[in-house]
N, C-alpha and C positions, 0 to 999 in steps of 0.2 A: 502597472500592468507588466513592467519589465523583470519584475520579483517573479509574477507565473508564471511568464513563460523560462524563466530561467528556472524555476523549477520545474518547469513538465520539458525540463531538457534531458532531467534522469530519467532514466528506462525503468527503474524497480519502482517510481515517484508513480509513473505512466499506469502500471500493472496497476498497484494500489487502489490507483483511480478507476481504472477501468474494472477490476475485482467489485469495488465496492456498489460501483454502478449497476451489478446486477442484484445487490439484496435491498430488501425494502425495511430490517430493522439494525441497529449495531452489530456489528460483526467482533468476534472474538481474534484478540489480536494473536493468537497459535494457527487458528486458521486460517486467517488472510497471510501469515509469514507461511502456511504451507501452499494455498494458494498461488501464493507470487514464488517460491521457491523451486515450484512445482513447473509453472510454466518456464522458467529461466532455464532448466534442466531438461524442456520437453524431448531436445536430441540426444539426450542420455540415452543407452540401451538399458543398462539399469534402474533406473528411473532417479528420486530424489534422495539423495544420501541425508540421512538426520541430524548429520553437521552444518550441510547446508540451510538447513530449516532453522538450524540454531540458528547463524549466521545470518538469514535472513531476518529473524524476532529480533535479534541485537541491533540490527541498524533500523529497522523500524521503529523502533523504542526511541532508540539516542536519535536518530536524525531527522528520518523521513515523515514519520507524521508529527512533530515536535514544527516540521518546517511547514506541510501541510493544513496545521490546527492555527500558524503564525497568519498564514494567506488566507484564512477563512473560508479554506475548501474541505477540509474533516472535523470532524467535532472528534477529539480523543481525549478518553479517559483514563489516564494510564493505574488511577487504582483500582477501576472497575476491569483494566485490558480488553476495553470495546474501544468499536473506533465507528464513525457515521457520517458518511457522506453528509453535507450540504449541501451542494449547490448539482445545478445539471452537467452532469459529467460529460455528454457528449458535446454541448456547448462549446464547455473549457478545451476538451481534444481535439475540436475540430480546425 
């Protein structure tokens, strides 16, 4: 138990979860990096810069759901670039 919560200790880990929590089929992993990109940036006045979105798919890919799919809270496919909630995400954030 001490593996999740050290992972829902990242903030970008948090959004992911919370992101995914609101769709009911796999999510496209461009989406959810603009999603979570998106909100990270919400006090921008410009909004999200497209490096940023890159930068957020990068770490998605290499870390975050790699660590997510480890703890059996995302199902990810990275040749299909879906990703899929399993379990009840408010449970785990609460």
């Amino acid at each position: 138990m001490s593996d999740v919560y050290d992972a829902l200790s990242n903030e970008r880990r948090r959004r992911v979860l919370s992101a995914l929590s609101e769709e009911t089929t796999p999510v496209d992993v461009a989406e959810l990096a603009h999603t979570v990109a998106t909100a990270e940036t919400a006090d921008r006045p410009r909004g999200t810069p497209d490096e940023h979105v890159t930068q957020v798919h990068t770490s998605l890919h290499h870390v975050h759901l790699p660590k997510l799919t480890d703890l059996g809270l995302v199902e990810y496919d990275p040749d299909a670039e879906t990703v899929d909630c399993v379990v009840d995400v408010n449970s785990v954030l609460a």
